[in-house]
TIZADREN-884199 format. One record per residue (C-alpha): y, x, z; residue in one letter; chain. Coordinates in steps of 0.05 Angstrom, whole numbers, plus 5000, padded with zeros to 4 digits. Layout:
{{Y, X, Z}, A, A}
...
END
This chain:
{{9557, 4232, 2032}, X, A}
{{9589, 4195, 1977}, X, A}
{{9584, 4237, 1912}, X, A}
{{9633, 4219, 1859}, X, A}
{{9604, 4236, 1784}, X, A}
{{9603, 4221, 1711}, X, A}
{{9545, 4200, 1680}, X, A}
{{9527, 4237, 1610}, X, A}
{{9494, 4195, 1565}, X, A}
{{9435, 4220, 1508}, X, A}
{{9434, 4195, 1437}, X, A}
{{9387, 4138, 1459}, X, A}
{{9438, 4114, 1510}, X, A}
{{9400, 4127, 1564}, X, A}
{{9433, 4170, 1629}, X, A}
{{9416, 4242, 1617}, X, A}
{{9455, 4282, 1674}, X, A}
{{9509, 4269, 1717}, X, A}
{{9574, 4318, 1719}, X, A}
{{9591, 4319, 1798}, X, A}
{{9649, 4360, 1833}, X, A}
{{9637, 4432, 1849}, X, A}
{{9650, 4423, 1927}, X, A}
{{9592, 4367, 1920}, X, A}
{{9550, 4413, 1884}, X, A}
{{9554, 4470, 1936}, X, A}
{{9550, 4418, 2006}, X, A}
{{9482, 4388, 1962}, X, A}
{{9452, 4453, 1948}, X, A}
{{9464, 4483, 2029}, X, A}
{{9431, 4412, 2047}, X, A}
{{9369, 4434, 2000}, X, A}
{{9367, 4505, 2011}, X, A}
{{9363, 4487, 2081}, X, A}
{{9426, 4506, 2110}, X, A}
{{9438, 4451, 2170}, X, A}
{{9368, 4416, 2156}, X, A}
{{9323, 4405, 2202}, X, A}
{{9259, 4428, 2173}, X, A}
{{9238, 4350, 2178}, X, A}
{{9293, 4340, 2131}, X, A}
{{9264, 4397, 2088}, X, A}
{{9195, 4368, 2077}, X, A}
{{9232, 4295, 2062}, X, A}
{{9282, 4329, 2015}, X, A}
{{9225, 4359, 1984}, X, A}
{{9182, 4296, 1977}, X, A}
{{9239, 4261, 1953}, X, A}
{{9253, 4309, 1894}, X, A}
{{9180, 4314, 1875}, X, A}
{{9176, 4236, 1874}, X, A}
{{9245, 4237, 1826}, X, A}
{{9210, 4290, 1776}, X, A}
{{9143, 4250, 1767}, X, A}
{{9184, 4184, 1763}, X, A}
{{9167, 4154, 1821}, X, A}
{{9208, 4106, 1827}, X, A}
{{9163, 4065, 1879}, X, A}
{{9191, 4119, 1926}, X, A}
{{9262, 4093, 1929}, X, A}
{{9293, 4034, 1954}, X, A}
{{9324, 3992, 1905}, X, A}
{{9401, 3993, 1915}, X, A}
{{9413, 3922, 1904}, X, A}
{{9355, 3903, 1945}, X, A}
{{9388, 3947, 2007}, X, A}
{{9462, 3908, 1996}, X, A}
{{9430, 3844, 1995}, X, A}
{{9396, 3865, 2062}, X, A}
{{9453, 3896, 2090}, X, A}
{{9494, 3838, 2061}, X, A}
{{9548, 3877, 2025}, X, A}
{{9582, 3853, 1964}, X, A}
END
């Protein structure tokens, strides 16, 4: 799912939220609620947020790492 957004910036000029489309909003929050998730899914959805809140950032893959593996541009 490609999720097209702006970012909102604090006085600090660090990224603070991110405005996203309302039809994105609704297809991301059936995904979490569980609607069409496999409760496998669940448990990693669920991990993944947790991770996000305490700033894990270990958890993630790092996007440029992933193009340069995947070699795209």
């Amino acid at each position: 799912m490609r999720i097209n957004h702006q970012t909102v910036i604090d006085s600090q000029g660090q990224p603070a939220a991110a405005l996203i489309p309302w039809g994105d909003f609704l297809r991301i929050r059936e995904m979490i609620d569980g609607d069409g998730v496999s409760e496998e899914e669940a448990v990693v959805l669920r991990e993944a947020e947790a991770d996000r809140r305490s700033g894990n950032d270990d958890a993630f893959y790092d996007l440029s790492a992933l193009k340069t593996e995947l070699s795209l541009p």
